[in-house]
HTML snippet that shows the backbone in 3Dmol.js (N, CA, C, O; Angstrom):
<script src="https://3Dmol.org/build/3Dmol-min.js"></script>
<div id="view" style="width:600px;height:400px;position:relative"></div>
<script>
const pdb = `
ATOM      1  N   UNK A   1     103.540 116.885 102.667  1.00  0.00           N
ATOM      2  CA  UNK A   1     102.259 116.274 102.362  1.00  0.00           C
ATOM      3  C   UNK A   1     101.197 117.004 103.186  1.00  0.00           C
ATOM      4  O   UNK A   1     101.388 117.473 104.308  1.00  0.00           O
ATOM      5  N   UNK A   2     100.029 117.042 102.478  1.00  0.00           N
ATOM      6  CA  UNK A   2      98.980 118.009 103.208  1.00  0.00           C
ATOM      7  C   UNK A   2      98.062 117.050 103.945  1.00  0.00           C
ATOM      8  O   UNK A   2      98.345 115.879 104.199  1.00  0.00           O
ATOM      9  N   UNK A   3      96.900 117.686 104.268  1.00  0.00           N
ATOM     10  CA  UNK A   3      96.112 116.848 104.840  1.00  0.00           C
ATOM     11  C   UNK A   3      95.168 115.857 103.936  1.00  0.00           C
ATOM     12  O   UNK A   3      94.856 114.697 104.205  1.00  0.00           O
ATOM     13  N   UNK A   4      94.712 116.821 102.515  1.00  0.00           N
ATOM     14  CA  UNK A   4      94.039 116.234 101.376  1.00  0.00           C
ATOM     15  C   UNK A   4      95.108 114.943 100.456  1.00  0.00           C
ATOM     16  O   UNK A   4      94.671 113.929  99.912  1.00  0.00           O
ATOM     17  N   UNK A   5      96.562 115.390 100.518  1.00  0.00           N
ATOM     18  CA  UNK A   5      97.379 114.422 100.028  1.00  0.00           C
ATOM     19  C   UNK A   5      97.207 112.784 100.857  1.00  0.00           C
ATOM     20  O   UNK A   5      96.957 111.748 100.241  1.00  0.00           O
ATOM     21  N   UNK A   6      97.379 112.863 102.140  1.00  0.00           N
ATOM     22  CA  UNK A   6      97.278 111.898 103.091  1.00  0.00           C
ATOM     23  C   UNK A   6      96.154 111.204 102.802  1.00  0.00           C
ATOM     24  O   UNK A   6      96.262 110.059 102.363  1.00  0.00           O
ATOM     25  N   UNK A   7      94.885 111.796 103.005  1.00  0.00           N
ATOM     26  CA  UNK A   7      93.607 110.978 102.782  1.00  0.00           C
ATOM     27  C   UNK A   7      94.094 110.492 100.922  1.00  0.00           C
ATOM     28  O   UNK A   7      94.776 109.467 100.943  1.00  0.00           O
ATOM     29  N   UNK A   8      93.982 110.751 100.225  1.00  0.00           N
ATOM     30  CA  UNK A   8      94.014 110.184  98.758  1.00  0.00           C
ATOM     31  C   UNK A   8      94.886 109.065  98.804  1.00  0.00           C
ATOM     32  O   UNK A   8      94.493 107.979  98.378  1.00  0.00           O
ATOM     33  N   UNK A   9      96.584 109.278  99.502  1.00  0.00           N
ATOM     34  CA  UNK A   9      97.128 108.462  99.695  1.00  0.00           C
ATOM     35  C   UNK A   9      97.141 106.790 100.852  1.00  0.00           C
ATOM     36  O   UNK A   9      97.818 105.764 100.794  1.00  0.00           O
ATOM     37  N   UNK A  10      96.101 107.229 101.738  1.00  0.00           N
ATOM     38  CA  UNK A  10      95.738 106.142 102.823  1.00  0.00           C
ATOM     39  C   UNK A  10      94.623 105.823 101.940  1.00  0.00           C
ATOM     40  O   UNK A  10      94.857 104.653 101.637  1.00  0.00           O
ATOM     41  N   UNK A  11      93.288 106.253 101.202  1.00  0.00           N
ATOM     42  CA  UNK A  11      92.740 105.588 100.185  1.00  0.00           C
ATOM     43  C   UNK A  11      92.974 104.568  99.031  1.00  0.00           C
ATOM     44  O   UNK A  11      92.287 103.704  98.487  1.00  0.00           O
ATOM     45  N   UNK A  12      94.647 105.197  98.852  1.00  0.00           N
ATOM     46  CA  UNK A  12      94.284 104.190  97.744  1.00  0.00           C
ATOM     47  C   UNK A  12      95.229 102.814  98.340  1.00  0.00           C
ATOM     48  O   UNK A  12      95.106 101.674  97.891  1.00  0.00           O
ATOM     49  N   UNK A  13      96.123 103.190  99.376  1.00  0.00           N
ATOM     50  CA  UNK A  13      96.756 101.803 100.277  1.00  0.00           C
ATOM     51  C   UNK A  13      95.308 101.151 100.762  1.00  0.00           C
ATOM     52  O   UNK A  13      94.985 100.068 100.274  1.00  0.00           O
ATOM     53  N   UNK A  14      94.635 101.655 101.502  1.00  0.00           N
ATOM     54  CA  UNK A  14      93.275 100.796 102.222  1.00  0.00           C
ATOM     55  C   UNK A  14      92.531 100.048 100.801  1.00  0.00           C
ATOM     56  O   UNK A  14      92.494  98.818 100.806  1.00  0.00           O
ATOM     57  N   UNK A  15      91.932 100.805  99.574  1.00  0.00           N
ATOM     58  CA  UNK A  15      90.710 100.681  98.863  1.00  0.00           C
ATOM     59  C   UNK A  15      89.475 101.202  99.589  1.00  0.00           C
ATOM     60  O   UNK A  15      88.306 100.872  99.389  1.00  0.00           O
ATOM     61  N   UNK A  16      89.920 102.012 100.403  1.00  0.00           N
ATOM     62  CA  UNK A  16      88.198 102.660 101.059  1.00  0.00           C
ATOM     63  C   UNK A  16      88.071 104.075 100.278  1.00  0.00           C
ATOM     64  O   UNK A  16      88.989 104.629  99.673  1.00  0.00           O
ATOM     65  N   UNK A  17      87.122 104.410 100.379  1.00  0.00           N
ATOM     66  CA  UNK A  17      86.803 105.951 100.240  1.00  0.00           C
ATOM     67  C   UNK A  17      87.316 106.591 100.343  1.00  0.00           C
ATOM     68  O   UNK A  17      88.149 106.188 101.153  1.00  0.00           O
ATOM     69  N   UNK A  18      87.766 108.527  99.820  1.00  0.00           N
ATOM     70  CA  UNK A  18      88.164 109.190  99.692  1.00  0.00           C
ATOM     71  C   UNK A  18      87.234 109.782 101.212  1.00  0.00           C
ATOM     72  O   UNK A  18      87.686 110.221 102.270  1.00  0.00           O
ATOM     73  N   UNK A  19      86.085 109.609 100.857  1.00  0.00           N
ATOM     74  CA  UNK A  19      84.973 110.347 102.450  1.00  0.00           C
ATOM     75  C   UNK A  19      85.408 109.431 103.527  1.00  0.00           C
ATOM     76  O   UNK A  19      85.921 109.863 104.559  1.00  0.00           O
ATOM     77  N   UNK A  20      85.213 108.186 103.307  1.00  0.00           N
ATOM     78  CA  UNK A  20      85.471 107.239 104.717  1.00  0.00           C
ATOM     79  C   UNK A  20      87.112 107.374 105.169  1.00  0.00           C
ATOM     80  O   UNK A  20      87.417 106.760 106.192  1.00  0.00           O
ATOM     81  N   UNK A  21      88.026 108.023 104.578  1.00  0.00           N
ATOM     82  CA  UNK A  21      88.948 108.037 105.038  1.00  0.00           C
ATOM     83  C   UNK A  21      89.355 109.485 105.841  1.00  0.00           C
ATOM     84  O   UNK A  21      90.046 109.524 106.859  1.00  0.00           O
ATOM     85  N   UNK A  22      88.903 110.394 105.310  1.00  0.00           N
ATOM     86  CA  UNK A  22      88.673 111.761 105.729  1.00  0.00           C
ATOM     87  C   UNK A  22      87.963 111.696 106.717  1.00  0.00           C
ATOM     88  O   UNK A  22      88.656 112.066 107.665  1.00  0.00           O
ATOM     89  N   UNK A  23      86.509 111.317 107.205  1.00  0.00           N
ATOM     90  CA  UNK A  23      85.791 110.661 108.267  1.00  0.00           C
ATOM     91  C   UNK A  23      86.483 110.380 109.688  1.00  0.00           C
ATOM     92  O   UNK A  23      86.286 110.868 110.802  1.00  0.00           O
ATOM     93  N   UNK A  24      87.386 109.384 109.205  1.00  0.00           N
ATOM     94  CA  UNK A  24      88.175 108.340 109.934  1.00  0.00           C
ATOM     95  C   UNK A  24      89.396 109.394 110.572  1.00  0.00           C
ATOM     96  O   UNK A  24      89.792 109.523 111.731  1.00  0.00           O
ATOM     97  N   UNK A  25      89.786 110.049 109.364  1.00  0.00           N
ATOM     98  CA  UNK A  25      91.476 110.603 109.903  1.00  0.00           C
ATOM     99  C   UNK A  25      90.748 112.116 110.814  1.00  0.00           C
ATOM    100  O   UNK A  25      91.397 112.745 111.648  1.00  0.00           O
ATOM    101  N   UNK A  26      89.821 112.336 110.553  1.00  0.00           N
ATOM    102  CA  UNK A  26      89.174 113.730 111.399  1.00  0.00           C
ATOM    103  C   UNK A  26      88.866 113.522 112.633  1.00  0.00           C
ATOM    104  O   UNK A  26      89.214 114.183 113.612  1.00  0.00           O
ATOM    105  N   UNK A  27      87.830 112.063 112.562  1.00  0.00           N
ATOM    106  CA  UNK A  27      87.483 111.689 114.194  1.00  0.00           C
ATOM    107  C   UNK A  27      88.970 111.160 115.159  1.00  0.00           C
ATOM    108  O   UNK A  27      88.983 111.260 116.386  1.00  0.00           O
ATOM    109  N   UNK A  28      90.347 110.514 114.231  1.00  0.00           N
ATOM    110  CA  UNK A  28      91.293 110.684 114.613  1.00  0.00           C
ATOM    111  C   UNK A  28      91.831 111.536 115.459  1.00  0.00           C
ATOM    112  O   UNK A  28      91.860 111.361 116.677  1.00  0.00           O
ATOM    113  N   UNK A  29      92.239 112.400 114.929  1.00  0.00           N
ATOM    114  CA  UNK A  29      92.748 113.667 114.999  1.00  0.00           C
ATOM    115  C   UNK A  29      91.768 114.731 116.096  1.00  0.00           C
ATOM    116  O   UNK A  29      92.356 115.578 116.769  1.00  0.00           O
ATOM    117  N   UNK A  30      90.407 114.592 116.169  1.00  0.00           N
ATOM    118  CA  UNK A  30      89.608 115.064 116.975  1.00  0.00           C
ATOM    119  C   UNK A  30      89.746 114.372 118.418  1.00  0.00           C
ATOM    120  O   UNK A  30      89.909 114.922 119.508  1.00  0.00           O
ATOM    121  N   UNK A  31      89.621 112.839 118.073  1.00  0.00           N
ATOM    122  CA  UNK A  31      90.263 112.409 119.928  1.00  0.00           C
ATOM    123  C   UNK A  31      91.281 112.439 120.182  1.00  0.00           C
ATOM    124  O   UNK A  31      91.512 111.980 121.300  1.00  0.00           O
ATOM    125  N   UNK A  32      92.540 112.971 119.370  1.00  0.00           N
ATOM    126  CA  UNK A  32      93.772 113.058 119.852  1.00  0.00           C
ATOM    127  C   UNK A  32      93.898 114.665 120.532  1.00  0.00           C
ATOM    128  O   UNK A  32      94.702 114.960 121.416  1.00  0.00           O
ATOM    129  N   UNK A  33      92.804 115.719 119.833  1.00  0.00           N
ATOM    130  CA  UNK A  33      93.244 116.789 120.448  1.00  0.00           C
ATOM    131  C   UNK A  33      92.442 116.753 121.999  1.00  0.00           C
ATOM    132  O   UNK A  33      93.016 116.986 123.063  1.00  0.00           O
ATOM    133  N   UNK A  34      91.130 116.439 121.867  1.00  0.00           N
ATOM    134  CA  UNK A  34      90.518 116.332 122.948  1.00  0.00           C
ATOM    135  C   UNK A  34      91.207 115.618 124.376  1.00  0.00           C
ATOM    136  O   UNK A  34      91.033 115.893 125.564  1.00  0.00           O
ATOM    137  N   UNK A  35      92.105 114.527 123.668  1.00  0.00           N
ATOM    138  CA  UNK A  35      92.928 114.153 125.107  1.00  0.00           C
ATOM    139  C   UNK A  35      93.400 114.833 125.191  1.00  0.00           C
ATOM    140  O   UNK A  35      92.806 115.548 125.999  1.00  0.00           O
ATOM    141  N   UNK A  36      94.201 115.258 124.910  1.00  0.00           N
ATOM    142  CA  UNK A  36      95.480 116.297 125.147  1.00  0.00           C
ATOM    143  C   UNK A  36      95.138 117.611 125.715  1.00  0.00           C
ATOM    144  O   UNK A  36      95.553 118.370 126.591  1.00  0.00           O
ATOM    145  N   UNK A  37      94.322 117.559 124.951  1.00  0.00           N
ATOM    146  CA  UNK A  37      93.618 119.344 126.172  1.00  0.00           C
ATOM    147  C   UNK A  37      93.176 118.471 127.274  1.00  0.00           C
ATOM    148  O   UNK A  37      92.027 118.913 127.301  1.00  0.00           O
ATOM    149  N   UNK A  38      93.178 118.154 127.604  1.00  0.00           N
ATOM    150  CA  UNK A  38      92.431 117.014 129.203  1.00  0.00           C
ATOM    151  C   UNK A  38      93.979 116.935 129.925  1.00  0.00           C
ATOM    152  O   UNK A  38      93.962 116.853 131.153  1.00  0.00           O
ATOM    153  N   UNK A  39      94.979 116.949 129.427  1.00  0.00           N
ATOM    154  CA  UNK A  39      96.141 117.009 129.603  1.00  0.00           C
ATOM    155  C   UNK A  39      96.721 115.357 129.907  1.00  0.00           C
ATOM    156  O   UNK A  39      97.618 114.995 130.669  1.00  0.00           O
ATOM    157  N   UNK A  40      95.902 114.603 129.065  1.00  0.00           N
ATOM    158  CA  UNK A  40      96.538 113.405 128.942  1.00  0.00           C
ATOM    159  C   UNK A  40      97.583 112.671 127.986  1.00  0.00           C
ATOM    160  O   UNK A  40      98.433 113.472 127.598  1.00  0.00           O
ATOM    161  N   UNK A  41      97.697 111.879 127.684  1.00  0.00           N
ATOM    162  CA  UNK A  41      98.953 111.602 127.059  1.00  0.00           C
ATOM    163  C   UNK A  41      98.308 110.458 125.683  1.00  0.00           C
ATOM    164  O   UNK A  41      97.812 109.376 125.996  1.00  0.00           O
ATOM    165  N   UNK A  42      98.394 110.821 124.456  1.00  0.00           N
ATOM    166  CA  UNK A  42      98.142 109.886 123.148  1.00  0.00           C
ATOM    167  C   UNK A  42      99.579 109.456 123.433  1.00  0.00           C
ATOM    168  O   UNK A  42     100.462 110.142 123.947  1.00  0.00           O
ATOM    169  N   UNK A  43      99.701 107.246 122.683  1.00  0.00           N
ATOM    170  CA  UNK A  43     100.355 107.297 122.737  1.00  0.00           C
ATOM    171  C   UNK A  43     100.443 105.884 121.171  1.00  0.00           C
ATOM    172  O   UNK A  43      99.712 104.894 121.127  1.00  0.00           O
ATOM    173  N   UNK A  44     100.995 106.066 120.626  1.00  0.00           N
ATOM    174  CA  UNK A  44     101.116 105.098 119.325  1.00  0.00           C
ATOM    175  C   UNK A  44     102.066 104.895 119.310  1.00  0.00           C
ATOM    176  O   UNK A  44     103.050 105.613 119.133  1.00  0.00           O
ATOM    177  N   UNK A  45     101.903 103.410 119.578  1.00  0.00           N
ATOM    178  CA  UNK A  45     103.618 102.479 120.099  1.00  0.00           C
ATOM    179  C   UNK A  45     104.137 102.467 118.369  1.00  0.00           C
ATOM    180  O   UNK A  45     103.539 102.355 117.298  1.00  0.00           O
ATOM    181  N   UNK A  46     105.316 102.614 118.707  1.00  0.00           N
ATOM    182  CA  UNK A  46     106.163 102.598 117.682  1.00  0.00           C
ATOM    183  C   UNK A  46     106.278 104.143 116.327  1.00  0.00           C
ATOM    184  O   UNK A  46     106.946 104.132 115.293  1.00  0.00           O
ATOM    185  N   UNK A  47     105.461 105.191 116.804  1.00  0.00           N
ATOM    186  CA  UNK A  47     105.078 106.262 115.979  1.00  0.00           C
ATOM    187  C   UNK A  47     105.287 107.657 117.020  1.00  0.00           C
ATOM    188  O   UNK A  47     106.053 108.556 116.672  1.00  0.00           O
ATOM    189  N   UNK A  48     104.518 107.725 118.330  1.00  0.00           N
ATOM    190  CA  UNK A  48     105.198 108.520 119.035  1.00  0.00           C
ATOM    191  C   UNK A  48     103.988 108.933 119.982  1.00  0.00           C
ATOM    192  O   UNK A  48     102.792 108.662 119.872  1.00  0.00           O
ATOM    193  N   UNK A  49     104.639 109.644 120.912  1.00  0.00           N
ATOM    194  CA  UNK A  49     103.546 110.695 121.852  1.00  0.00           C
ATOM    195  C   UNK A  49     102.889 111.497 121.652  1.00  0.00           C
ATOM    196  O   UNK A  49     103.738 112.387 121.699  1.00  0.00           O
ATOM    197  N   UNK A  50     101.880 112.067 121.418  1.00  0.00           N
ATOM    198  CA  UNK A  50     101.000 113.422 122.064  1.00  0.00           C
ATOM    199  C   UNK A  50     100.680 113.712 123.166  1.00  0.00           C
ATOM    200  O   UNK A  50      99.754 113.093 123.689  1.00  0.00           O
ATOM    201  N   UNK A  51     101.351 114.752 123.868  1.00  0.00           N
ATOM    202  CA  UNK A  51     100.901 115.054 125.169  1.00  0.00           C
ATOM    203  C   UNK A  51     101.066 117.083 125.315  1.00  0.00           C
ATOM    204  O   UNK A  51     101.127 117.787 124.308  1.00  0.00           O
ATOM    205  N   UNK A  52     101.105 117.629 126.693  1.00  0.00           N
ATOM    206  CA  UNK A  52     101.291 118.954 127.024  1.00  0.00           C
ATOM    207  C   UNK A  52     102.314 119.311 127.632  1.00  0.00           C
ATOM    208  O   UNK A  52     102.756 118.655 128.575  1.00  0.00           O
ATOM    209  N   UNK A  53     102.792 120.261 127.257  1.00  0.00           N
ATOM    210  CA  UNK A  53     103.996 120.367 128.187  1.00  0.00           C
ATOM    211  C   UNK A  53     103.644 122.040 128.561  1.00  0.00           C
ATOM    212  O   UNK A  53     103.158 122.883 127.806  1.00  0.00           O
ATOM    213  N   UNK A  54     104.039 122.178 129.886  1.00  0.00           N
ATOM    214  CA  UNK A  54     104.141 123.305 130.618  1.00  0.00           C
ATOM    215  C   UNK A  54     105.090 124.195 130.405  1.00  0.00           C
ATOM    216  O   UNK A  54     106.166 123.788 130.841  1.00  0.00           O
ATOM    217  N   UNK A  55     105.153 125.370 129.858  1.00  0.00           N
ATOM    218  CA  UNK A  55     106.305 126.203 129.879  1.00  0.00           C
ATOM    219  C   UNK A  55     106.218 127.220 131.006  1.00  0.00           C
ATOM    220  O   UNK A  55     105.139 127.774 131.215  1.00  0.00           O
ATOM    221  N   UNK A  56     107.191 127.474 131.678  1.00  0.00           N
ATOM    222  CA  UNK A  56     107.444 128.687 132.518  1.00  0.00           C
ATOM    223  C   UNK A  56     107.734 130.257 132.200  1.00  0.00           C
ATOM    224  O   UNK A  56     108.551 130.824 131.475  1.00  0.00           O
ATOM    225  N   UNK A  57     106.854 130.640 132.938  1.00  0.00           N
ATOM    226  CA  UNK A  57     107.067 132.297 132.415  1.00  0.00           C
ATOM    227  C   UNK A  57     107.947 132.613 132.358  1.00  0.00           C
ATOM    228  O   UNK A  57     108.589 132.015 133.221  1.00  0.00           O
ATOM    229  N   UNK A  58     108.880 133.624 131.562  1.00  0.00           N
ATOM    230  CA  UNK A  58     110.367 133.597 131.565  1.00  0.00           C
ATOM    231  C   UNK A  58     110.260 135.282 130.543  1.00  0.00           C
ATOM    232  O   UNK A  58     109.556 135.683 129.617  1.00  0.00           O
ATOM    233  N   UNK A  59     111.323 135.819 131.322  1.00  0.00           N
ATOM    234  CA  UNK A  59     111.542 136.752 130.700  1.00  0.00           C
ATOM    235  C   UNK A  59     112.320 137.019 129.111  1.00  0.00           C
ATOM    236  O   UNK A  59     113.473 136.669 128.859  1.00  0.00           O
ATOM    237  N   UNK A  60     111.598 137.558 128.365  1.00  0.00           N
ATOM    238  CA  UNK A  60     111.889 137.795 127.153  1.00  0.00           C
ATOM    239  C   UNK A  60     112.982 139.296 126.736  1.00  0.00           C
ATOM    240  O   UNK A  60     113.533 140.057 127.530  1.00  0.00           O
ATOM    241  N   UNK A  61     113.007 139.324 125.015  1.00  0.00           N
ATOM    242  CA  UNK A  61     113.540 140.455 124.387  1.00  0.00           C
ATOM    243  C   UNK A  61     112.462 140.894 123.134  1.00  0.00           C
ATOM    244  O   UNK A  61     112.179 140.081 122.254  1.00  0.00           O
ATOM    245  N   UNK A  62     112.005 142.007 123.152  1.00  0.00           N
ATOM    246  CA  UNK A  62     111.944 142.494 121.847  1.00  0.00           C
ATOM    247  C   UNK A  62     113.042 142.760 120.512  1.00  0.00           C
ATOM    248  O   UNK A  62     113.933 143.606 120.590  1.00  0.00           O
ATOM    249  N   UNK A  63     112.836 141.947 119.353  1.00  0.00           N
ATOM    250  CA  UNK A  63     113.846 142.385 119.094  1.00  0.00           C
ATOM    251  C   UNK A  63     113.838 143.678 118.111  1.00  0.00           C
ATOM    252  O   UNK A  63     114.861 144.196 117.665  1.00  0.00           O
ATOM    253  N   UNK A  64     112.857 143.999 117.917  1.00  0.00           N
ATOM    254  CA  UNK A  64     112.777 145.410 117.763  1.00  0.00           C
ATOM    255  C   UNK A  64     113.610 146.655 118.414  1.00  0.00           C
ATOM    256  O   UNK A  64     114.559 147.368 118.088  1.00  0.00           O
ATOM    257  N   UNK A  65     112.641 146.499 119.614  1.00  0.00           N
ATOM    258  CA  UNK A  65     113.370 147.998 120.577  1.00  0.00           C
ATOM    259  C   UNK A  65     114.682 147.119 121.428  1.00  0.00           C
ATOM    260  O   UNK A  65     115.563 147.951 121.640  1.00  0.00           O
ATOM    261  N   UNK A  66     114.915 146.353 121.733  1.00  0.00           N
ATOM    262  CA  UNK A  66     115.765 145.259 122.674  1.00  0.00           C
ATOM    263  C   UNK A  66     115.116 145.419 124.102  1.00  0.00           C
ATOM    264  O   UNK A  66     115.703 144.828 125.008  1.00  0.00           O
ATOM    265  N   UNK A  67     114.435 145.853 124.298  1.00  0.00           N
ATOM    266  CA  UNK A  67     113.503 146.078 125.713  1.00  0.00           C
ATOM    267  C   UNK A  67     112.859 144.795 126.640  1.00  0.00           C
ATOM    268  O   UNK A  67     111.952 144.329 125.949  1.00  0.00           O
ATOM    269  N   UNK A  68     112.898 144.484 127.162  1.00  0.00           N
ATOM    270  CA  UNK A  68     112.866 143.264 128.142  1.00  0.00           C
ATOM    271  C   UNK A  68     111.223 142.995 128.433  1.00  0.00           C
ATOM    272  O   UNK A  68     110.768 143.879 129.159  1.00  0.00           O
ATOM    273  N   UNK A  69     110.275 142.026 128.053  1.00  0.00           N
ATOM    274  CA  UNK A  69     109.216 141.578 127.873  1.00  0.00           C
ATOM    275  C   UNK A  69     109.392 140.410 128.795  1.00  0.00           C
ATOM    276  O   UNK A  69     110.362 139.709 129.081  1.00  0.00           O
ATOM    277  N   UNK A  70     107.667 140.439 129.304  1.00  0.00           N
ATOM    278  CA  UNK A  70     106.968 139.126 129.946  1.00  0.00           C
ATOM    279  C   UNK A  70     106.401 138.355 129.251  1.00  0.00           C
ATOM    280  O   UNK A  70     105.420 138.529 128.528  1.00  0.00           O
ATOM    281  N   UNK A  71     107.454 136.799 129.589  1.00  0.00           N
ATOM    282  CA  UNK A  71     106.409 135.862 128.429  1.00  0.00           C
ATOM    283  C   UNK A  71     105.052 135.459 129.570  1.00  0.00           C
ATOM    284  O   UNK A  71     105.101 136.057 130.644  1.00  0.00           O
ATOM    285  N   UNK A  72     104.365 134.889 129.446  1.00  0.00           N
ATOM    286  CA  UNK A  72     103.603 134.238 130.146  1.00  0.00           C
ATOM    287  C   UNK A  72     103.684 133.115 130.370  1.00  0.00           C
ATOM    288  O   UNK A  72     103.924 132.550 129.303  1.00  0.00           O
ATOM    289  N   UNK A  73     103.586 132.008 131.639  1.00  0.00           N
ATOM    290  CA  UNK A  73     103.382 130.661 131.340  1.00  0.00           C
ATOM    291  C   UNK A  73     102.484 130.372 130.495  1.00  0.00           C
ATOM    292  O   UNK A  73     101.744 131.230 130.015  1.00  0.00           O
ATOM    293  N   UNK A  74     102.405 128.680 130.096  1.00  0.00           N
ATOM    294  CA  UNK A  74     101.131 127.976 128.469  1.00  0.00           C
ATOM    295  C   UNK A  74     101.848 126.789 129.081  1.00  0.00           C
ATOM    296  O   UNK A  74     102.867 126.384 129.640  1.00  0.00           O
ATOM    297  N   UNK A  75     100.446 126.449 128.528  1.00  0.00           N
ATOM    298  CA  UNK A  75     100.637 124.982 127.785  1.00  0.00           C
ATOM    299  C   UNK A  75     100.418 125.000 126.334  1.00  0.00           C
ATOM    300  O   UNK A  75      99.772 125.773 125.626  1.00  0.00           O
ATOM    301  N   UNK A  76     101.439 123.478 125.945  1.00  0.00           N
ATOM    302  CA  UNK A  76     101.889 123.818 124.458  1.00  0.00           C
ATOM    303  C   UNK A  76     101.957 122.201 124.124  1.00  0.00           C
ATOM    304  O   UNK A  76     102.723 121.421 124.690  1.00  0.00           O
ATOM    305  N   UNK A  77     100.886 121.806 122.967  1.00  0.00           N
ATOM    306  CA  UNK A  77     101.407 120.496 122.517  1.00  0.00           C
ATOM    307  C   UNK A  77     102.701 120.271 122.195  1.00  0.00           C
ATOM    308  O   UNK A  77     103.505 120.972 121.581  1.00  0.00           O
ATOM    309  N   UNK A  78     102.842 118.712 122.916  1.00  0.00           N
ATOM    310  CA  UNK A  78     104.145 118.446 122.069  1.00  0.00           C
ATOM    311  C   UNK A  78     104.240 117.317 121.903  1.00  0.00           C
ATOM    312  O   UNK A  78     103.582 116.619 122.675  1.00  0.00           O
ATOM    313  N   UNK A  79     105.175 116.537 120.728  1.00  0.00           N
ATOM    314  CA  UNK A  79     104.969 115.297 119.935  1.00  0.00           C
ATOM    315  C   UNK A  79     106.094 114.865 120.223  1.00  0.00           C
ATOM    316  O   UNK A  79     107.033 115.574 119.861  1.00  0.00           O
ATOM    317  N   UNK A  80     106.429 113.535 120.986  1.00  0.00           N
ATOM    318  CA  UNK A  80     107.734 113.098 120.615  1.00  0.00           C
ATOM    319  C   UNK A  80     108.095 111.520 119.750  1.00  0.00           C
ATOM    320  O   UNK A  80     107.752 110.422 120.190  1.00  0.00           O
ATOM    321  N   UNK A  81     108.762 111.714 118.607  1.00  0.00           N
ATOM    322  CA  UNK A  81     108.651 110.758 117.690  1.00  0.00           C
ATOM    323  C   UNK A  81     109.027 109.113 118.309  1.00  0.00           C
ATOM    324  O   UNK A  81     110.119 108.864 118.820  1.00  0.00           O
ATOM    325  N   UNK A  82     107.843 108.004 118.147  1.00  0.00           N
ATOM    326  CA  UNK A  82     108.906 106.789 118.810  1.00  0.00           C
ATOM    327  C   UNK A  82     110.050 106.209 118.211  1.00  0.00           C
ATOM    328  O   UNK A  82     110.339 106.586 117.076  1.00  0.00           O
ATOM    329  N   UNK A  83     110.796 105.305 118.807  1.00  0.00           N
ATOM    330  CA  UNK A  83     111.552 104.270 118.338  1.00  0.00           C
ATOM    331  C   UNK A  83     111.665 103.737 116.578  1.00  0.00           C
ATOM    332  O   UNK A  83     112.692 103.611 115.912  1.00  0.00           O
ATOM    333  N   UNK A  84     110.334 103.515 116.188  1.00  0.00           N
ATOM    334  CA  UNK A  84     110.290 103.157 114.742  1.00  0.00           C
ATOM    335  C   UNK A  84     110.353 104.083 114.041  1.00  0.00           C
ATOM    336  O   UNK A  84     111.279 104.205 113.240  1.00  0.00           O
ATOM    337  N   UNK A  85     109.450 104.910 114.156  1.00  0.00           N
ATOM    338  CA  UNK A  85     109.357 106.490 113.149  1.00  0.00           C
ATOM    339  C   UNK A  85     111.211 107.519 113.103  1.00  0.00           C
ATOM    340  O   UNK A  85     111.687 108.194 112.190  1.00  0.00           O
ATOM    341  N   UNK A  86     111.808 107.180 114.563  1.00  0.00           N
ATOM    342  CA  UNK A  86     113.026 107.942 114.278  1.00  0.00           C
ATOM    343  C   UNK A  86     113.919 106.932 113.471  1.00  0.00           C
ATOM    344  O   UNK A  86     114.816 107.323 112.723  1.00  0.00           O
ATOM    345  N   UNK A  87     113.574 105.420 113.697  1.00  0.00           N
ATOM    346  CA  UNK A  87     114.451 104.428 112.816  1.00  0.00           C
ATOM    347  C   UNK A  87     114.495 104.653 111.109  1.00  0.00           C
ATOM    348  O   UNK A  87     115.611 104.662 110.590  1.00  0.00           O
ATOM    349  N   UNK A  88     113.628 104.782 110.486  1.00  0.00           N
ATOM    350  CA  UNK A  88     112.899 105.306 109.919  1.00  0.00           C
ATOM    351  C   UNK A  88     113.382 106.198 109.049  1.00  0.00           C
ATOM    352  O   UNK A  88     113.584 105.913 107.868  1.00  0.00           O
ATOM    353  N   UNK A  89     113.643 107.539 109.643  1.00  0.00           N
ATOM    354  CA  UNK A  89     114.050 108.775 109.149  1.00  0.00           C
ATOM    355  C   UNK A  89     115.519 108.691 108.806  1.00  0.00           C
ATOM    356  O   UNK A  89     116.106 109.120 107.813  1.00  0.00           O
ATOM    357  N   UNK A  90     116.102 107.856 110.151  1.00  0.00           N
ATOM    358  CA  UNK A  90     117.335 107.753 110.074  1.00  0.00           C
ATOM    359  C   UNK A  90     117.922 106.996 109.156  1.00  0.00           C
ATOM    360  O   UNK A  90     119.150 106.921 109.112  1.00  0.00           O
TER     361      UNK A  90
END
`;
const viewer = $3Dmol.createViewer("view");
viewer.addModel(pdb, "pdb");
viewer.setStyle({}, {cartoon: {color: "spectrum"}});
viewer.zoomTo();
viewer.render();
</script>
């Protein structure tokens, strides 16, 4: 499902707008990234986490030449699904 599928589909569950829902799921999605670069933690009980996780620099492979590369440390979103959403799937 895309992002345009989602809004049509939360439209026609709500009865709001095709704009007021797009609106809604953008300013969403806009304070969820903004925490998270702040390096705080979204958290939607029963759906899951947004937060950052730190990776360590660590030596790599090309797998081209097989020649031994520097990764760099990052930070890297990461989502972990809650309790309901993995019930859910399962």
């Amino acid at each position: 499902m895309h992002k345009k599928e989602l809004i049509e589909a939360v439209a026609q569950k709500t009865g709001k707008s095709q704009k007021e829902v797009k609106e809604t799921l953008e300013a969403i999605l806009e304070t969820i990234t903004e925490t998270v670069k702040k390096g705080d933690k979204v958290t939607l009980t029963g759906f899951g986490t947004f937060s950052v996780q730190q990776t360590k620099a660590r030596t790599g492979r090309n797998p081209q030449t097989g020649k031994s590369i520097q990764i760099k440390a990052k930070k890297r979103p990461k989502f972990k699904a809650g309790a309901d959403l993995s019930k859910s799937v399962n």
